[in-house]
Residue frames as qw, qx, qy, qz and C-alpha x, y, z in Angstrom:
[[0.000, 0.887, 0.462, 0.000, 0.00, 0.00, 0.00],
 [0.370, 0.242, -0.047, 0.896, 1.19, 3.27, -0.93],
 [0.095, -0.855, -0.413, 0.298, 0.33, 6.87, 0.74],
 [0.574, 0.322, 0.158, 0.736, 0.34, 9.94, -0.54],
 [0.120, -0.666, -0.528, 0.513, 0.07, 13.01, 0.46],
 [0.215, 0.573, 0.402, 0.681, -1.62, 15.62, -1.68],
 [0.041, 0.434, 0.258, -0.862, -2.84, 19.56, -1.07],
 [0.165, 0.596, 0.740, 0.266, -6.25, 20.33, -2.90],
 [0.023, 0.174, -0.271, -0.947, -6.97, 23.16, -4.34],
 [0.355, 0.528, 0.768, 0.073, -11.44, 22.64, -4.81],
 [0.307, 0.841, 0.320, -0.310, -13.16, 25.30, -6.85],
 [0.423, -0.523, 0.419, 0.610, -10.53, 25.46, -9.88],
 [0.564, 0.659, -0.138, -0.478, -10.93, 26.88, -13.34],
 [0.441, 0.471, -0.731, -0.221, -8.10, 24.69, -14.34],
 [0.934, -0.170, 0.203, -0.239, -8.55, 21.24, -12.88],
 [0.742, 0.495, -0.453, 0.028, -5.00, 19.20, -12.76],
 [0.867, -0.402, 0.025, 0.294, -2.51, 17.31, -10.79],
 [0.560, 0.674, -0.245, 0.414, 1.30, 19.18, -10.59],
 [0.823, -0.084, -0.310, 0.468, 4.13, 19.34, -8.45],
 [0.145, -0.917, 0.137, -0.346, 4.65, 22.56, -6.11],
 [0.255, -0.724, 0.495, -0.408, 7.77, 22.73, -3.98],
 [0.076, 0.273, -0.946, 0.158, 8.07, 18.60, -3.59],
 [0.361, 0.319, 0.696, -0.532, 4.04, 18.44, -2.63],
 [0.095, 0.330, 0.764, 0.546, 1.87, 16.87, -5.23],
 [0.200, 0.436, 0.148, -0.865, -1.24, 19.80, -5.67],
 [0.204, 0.446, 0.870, 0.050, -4.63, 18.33, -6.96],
 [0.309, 0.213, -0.028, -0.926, -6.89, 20.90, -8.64],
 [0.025, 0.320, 0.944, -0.083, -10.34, 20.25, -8.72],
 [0.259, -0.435, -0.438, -0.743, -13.70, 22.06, -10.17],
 [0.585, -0.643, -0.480, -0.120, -15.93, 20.93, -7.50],
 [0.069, -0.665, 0.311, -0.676, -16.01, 22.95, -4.42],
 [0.122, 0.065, -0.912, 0.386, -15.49, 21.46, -0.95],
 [0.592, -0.134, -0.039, -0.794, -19.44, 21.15, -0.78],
 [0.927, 0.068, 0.109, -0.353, -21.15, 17.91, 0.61],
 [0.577, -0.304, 0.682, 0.331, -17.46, 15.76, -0.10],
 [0.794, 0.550, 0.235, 0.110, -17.68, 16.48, -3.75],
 [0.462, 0.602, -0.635, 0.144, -14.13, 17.42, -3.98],
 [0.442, -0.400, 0.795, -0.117, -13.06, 14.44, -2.03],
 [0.792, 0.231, 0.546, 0.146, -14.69, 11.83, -4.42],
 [0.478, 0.851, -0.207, -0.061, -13.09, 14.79, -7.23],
 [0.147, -0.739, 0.658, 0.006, -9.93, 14.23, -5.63],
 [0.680, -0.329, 0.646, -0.114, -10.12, 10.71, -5.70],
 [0.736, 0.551, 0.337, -0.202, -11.34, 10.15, -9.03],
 [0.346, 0.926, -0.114, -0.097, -8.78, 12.01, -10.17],
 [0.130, -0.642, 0.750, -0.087, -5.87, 10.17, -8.71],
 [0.735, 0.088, 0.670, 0.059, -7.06, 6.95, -9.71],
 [0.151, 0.936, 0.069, -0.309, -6.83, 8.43, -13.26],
 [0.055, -0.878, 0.464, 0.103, -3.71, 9.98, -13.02],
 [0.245, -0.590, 0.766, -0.070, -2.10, 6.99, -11.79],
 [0.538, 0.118, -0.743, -0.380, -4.16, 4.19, -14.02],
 [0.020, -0.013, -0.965, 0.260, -6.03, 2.73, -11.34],
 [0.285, -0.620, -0.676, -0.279, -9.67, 1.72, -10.21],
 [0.312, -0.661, 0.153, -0.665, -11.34, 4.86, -7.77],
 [0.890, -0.363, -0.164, -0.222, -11.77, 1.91, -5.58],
 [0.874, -0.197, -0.229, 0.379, -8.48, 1.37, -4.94],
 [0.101, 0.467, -0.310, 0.822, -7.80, 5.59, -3.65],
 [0.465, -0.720, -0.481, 0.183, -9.24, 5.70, 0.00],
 [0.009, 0.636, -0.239, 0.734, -8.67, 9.19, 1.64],
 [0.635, -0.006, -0.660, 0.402, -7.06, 8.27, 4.63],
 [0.493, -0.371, -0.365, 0.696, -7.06, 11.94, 6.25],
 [0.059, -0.214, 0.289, 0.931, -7.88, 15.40, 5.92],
 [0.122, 0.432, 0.859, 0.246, -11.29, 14.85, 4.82],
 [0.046, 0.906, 0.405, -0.119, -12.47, 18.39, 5.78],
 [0.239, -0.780, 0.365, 0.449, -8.90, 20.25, 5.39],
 [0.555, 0.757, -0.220, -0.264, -7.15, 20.96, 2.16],
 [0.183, 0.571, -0.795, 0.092, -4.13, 18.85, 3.04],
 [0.927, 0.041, -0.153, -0.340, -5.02, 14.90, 2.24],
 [0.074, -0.366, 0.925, 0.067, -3.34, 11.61, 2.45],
 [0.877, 0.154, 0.010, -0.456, -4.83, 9.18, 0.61],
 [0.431, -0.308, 0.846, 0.062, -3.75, 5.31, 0.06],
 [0.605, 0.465, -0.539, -0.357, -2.91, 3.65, -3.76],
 [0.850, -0.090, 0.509, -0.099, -3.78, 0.25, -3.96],
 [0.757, 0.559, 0.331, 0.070, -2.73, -1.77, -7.44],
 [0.378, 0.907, -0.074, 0.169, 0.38, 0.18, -8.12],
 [0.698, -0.081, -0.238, 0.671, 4.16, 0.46, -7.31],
 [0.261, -0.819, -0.031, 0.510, 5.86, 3.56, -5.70],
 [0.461, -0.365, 0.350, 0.730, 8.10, 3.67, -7.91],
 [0.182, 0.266, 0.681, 0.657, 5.66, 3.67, -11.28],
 [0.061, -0.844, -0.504, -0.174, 2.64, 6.01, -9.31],
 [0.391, -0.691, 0.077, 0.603, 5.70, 8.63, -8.21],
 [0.315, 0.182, 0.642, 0.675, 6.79, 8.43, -12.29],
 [0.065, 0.619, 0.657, 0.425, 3.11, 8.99, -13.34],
 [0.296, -0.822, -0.429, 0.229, 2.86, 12.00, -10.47],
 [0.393, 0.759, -0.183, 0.486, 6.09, 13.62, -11.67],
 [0.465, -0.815, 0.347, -0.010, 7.61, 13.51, -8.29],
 [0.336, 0.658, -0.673, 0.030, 10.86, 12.36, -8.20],
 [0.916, 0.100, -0.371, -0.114, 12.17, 8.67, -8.23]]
């Protein structure tokens, strides 16, 4: 099981995943309303990283912008690749 830890960004014009300062930084349309950016966030990082939504859980952070969530189905090394962080 991998973890990651992500900062969200909900109510974005652009919607993407990129790499600030060493900290992966989710953008996300949906606004923190009713957990629709938390299943945004999730969706999205299954996605990103070629997996099933089913296998992101959001560990933490479920009301606060700063997540950790946990990657089934995937190496570190090949969902750190696909995130752009560094091997």
């Amino acid at each position: 099981m991998l973890q990651i830890a992500v900062r969200v960004k909900p109510g974005s014009k652009q919607p993407g995943i990129s790499v600030e300062d060493g900290t992966v930084v989710l953008r996300v349309r949906e606004r923190a309303v009713e957990g629709a950016a938390n299943a945004a966030c999730v969706k999205a990082l299954a996605e990103a990283l070629g997996v099933a939504p089913a296998h992101v859980l959001l560990l933490h952070g479920a009301r606060g912008r700063e997540k950790r969530f946990c990657i089934e189905g995937i190496e570190e090394t090949l969902a750190r690749r696909r995130l752009g962080l560094r091997v």
